[in-house]
N, CA, C and O of each residue as an XYZ file, in Angstrom:
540
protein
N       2.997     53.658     29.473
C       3.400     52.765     28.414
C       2.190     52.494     27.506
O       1.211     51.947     28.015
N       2.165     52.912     25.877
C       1.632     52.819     25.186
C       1.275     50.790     25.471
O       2.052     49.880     25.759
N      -0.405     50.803     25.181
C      -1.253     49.287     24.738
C      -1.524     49.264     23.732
O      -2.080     50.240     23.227
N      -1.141     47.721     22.751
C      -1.822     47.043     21.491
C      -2.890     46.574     22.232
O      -2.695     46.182     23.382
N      -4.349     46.552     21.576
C      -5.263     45.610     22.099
C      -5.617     45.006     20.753
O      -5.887     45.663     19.748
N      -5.586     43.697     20.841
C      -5.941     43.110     19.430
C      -7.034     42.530     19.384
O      -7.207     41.800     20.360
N      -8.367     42.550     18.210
C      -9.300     41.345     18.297
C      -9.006     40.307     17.565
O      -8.780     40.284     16.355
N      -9.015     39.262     18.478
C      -8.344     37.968     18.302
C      -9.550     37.523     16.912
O      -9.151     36.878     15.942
N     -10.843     37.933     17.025
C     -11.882     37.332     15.696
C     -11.816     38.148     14.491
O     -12.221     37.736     13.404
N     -11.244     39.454     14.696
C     -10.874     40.462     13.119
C      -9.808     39.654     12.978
O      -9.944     38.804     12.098
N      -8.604     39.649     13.673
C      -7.291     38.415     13.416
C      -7.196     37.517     12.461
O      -6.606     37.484     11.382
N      -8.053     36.605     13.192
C      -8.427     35.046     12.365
C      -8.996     35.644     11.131
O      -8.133     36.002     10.329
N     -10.243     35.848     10.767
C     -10.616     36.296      9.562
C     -10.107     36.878      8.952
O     -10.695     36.950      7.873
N      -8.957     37.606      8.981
C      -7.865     38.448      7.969
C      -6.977     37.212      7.772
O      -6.709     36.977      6.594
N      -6.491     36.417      8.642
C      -5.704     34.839      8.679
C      -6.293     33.941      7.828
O      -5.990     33.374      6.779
N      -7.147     33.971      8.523
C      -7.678     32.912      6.843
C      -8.423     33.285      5.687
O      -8.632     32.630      4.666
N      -8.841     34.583      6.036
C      -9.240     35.021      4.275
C      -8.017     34.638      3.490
O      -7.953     33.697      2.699
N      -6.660     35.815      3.925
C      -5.262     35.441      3.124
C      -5.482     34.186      3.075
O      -6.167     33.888      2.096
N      -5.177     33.292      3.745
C      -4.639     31.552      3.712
C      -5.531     31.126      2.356
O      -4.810     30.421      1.650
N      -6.702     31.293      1.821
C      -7.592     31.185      1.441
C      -7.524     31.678      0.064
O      -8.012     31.027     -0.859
N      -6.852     32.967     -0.136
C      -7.178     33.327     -1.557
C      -5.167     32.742     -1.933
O      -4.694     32.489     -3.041
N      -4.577     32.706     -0.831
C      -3.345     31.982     -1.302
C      -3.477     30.632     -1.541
O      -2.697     30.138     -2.356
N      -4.303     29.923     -1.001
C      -4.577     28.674     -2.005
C      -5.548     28.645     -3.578
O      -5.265     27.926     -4.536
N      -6.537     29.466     -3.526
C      -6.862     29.675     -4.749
C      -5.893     29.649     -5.890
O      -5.860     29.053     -6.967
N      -4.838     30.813     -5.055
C      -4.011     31.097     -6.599
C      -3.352     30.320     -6.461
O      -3.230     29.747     -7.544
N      -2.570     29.716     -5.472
C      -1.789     28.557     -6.032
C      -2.310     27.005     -6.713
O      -1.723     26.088     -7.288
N      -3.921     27.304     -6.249
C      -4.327     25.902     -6.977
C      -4.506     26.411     -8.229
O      -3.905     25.687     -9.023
N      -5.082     27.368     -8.810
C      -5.075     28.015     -9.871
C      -3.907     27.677    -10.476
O      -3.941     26.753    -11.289
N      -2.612     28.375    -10.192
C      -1.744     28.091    -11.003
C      -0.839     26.509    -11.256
O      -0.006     26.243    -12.122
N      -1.358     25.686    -10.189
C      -1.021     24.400    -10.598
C      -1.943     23.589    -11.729
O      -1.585     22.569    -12.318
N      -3.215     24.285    -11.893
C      -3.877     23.975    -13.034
C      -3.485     24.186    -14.034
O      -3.316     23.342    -14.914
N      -3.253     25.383    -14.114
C      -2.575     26.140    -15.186
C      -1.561     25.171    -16.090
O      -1.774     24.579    -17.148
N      -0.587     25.235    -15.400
C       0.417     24.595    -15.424
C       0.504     23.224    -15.855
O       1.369     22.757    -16.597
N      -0.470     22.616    -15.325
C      -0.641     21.044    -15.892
C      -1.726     21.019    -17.276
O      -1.884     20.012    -17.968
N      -2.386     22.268    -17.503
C      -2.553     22.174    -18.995
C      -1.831     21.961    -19.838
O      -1.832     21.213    -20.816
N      -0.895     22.974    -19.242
C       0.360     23.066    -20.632
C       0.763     22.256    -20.776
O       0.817     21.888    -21.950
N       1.404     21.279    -19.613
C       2.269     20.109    -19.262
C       1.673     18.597    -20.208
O       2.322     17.798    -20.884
N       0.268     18.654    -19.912
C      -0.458     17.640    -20.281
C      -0.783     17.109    -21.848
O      -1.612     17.635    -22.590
N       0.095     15.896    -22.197
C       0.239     15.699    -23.720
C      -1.264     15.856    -24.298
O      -2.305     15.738    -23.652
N      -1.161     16.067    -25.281
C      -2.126     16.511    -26.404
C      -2.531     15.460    -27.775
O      -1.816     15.283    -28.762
N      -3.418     15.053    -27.602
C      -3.978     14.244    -28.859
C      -5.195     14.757    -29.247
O      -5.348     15.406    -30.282
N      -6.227     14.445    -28.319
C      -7.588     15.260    -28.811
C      -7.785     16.556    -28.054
O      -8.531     17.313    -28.676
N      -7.366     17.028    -26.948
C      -7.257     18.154    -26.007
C      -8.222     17.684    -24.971
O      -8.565     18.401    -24.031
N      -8.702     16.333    -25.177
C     -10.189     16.120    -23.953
C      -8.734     15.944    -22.439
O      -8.757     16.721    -21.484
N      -8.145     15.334    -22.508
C      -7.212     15.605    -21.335
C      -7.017     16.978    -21.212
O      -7.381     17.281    -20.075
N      -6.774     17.584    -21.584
C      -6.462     18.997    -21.277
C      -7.513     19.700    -20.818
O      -7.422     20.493    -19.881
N      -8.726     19.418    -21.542
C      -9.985     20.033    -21.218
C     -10.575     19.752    -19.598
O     -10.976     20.540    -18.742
N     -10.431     18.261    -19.607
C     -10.636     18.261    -18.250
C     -10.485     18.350    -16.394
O     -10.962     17.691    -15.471
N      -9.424     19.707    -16.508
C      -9.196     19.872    -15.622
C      -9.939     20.450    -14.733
O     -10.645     21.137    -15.472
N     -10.297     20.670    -13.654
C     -11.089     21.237    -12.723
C     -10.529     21.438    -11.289
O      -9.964     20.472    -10.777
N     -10.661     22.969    -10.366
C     -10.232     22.632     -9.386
C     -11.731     22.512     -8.480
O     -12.500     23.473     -8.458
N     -11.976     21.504     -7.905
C     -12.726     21.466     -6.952
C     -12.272     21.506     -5.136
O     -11.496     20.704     -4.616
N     -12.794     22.343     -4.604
C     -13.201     23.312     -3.318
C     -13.731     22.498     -2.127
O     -14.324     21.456     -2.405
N     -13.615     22.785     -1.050
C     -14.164     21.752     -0.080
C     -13.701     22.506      0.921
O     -12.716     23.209      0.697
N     -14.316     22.515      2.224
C     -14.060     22.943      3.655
C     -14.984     21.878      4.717
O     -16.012     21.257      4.448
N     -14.438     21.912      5.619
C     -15.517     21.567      6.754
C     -16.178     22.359      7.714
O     -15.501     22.828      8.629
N     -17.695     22.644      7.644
C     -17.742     23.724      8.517
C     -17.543     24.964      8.278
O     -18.053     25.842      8.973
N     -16.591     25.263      7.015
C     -16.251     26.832      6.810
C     -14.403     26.465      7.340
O     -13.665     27.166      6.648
N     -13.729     25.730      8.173
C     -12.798     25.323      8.119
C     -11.712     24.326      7.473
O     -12.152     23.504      6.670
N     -10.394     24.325      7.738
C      -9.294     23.769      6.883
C      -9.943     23.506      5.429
O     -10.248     22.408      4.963
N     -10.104     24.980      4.720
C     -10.405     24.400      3.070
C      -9.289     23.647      2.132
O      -8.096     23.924      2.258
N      -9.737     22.710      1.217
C      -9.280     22.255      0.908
C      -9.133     22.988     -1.276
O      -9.649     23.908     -1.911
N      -8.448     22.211     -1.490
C      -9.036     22.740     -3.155
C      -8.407     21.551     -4.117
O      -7.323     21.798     -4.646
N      -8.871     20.605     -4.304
C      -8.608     19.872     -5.250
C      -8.143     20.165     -6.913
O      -9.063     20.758     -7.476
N      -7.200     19.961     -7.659
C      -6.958     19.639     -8.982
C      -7.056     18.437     -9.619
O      -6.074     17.696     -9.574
N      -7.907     18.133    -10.126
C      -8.325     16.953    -10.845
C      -8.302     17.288    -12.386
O      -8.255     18.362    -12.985
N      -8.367     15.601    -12.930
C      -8.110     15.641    -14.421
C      -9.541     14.820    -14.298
O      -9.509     13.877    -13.507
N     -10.815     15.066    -14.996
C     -11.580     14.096    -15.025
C     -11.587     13.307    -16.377
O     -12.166     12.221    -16.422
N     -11.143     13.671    -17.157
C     -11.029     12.527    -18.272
C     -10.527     10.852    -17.689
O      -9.553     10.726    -16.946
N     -11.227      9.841    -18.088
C     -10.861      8.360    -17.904
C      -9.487      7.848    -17.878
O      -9.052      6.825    -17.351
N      -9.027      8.551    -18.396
C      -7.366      7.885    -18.610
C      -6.278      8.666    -18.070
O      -5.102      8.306    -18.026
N      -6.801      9.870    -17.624
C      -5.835     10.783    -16.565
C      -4.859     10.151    -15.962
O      -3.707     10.495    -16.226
N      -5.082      9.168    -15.090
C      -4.255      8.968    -13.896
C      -3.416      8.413    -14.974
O      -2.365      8.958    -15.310
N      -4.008      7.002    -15.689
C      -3.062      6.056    -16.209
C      -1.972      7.224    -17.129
O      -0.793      6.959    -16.894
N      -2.085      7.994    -17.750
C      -1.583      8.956    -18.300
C      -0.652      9.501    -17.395
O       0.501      9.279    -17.765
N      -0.762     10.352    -15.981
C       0.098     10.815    -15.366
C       1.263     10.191    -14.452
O       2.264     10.695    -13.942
N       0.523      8.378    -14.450
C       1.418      7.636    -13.268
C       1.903      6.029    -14.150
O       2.294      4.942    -13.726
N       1.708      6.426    -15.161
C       1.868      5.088    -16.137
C       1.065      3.597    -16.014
O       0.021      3.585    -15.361
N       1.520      2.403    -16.607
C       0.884      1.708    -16.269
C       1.570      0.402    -16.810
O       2.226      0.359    -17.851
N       1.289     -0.853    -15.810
C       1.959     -1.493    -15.710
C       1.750     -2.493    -16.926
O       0.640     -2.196    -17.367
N       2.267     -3.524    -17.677
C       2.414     -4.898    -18.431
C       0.736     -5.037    -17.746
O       0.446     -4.922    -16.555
N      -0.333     -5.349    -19.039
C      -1.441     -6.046    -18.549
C      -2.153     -6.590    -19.676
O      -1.601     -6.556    -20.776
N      -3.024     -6.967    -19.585
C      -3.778     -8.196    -20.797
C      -5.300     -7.418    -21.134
O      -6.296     -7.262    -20.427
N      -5.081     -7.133    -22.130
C      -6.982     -6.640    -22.382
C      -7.553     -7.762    -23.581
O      -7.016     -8.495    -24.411
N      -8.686     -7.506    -23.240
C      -9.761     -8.828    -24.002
C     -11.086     -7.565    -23.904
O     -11.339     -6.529    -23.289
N     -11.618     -8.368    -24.850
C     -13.004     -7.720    -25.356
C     -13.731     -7.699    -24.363
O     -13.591     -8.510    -23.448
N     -15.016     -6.377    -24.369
C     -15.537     -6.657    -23.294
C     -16.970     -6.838    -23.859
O     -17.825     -7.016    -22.992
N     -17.452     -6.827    -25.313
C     -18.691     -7.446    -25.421
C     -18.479     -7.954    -26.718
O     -19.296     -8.860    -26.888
N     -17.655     -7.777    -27.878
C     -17.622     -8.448    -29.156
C     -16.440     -9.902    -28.711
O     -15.604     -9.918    -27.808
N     -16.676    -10.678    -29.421
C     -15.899    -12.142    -29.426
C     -14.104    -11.748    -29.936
O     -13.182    -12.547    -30.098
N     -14.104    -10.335    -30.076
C     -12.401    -10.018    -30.370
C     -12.519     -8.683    -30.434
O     -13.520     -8.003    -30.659
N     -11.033     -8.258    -30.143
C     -10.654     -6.640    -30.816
C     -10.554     -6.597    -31.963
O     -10.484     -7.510    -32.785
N     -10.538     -5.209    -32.114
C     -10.496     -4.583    -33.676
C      -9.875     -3.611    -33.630
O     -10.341     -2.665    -32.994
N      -8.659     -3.494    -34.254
C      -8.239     -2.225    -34.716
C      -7.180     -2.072    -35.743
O      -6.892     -2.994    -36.506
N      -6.517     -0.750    -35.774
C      -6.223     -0.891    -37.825
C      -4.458     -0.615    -37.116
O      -4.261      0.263    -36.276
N      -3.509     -1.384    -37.557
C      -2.196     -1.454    -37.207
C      -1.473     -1.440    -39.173
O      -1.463     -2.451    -39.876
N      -1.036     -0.245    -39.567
C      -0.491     -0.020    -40.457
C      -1.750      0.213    -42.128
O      -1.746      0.243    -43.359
N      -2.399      0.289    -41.242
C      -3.665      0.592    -42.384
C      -4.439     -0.669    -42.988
O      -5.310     -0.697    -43.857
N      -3.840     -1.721    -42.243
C      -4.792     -3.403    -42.349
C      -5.338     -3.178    -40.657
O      -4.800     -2.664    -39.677
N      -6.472     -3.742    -40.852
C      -7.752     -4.233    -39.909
C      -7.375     -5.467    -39.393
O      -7.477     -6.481    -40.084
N      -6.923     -5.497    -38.182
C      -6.681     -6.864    -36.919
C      -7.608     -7.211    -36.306
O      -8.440     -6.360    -35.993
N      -7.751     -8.297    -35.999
C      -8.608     -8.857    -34.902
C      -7.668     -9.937    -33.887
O      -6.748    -10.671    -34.248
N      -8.164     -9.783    -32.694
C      -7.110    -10.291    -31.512
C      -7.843    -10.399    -30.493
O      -8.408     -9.410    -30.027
N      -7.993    -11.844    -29.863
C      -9.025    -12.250    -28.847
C      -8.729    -11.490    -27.462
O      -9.456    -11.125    -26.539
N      -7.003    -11.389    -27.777
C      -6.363    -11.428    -26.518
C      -5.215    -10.135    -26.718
O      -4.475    -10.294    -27.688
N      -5.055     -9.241    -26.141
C      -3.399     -8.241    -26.403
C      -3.395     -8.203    -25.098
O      -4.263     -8.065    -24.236
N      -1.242     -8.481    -25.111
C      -0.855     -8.507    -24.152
C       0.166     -6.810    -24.093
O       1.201     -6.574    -24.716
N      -0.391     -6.114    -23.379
C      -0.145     -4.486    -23.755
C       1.340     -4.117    -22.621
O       1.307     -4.077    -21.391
N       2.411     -3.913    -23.422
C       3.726     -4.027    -22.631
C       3.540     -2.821    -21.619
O       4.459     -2.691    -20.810
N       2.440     -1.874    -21.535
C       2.455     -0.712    -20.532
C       2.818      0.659    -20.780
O       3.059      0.649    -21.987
N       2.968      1.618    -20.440
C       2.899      2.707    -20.886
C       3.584      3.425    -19.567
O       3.334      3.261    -18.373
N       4.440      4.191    -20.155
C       5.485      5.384    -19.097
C       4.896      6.221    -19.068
O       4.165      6.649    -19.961
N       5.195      6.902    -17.399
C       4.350      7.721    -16.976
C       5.013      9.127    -17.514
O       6.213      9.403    -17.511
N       4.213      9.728    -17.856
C       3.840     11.257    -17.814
C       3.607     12.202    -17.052
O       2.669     12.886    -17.459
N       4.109     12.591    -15.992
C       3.400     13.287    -14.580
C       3.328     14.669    -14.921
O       4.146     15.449    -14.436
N       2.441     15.058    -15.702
C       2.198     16.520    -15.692
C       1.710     16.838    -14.881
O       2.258     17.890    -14.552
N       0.946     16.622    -14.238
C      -0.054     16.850    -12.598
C       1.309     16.756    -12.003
O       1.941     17.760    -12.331
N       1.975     15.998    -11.303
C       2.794     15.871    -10.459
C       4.022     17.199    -10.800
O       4.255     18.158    -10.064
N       4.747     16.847    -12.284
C       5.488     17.943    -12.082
C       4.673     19.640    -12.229
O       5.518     20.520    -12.394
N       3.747     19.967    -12.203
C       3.211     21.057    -11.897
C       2.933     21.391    -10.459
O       2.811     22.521     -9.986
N       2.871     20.505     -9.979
C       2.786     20.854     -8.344
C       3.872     20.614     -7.804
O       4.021     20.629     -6.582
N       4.816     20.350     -8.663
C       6.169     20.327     -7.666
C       7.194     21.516     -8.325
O       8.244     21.940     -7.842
N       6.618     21.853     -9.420
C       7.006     23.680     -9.943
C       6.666     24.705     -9.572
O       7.385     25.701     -9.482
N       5.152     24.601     -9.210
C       4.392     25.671     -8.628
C       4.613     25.618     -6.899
O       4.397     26.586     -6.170
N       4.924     24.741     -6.589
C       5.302     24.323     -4.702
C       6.893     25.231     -4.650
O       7.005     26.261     -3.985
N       7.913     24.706     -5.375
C       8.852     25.071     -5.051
C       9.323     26.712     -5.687
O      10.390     27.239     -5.372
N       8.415     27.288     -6.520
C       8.299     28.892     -7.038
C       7.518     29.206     -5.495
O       8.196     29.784     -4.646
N       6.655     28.970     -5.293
C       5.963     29.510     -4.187
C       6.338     29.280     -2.520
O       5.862     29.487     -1.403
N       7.423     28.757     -3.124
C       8.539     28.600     -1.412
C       7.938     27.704     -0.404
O       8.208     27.776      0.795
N       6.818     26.551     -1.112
C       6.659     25.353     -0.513
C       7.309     24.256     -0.695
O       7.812     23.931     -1.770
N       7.345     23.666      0.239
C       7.374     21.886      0.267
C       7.480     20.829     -0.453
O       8.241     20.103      0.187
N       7.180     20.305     -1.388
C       6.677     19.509     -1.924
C       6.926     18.408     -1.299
O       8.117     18.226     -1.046
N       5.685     17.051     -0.731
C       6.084     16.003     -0.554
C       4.675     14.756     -1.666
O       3.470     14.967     -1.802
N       5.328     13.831     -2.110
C       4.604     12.823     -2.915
C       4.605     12.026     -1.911
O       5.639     11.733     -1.311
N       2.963     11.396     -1.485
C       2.340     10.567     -0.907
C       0.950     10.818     -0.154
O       0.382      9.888      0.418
């Protein structure tokens, strides 16, 4: 009777090289994807996407998609009724219909979310015959 003998350490390293360049491309293409997705005013949101990489040890790598622009999140997950005030002049300033306001205090009704991050990973998850779970 014909023997397979397998090396269990060529194995693994063919196992997780694949595992490995299949997360690349799928983090890749969830980047991708949330460019397009991601509204457009100056393009600095758009610009700042990045996937950042991580393992422990050389094990369970990880690969992050991040937006590093300041207002990312509030942009992708909205934001609730809140109060802004100056943070070093004695008032705001800004131009509402082409006249110049000043306002000690705005009470800002909030802003609906946008989930381009989110729906890109839940386009690119379910094309690629994953999962998707939010949390």
């Amino acid at each position: 009777m014909p023997r397979v003998r397998l090396d269990r350490g060529q194995l693994n390293r063919v196992i997780k090289g694949e595992a490995r360049r299949e997360l690349r491309k799928s983090a890749r293409q969830v980047l991708n994807l949330a460019r397009l997705k991601a509204p457009v005013d100056t393009g600095r949101l758009r610009a700042s996407g990045r996937l950042i990489e991580s393992s422990f040890l050389g094990l369970r790598p990880k690969i992050a998609v991040v937006f590093t622009a300041d207002y990312a999140q509030a942009v992708n997950d909205g934001t609730r009724p809140h109060i802004i005030r100056p943070k070093t002049k004695q008032a705001l300033r800004f131009v509402i219909g082409g006249r110049v306001v000043f306002a000690k205090v705005v009470h800002h009704p909030g802003t609906k979310a946008r989930p381009f991050l989110d729906d890109a990973l839940r386009q690119v998850s379910a094309r690629r015959g994953y999962t998707y779970e939010n949390g």
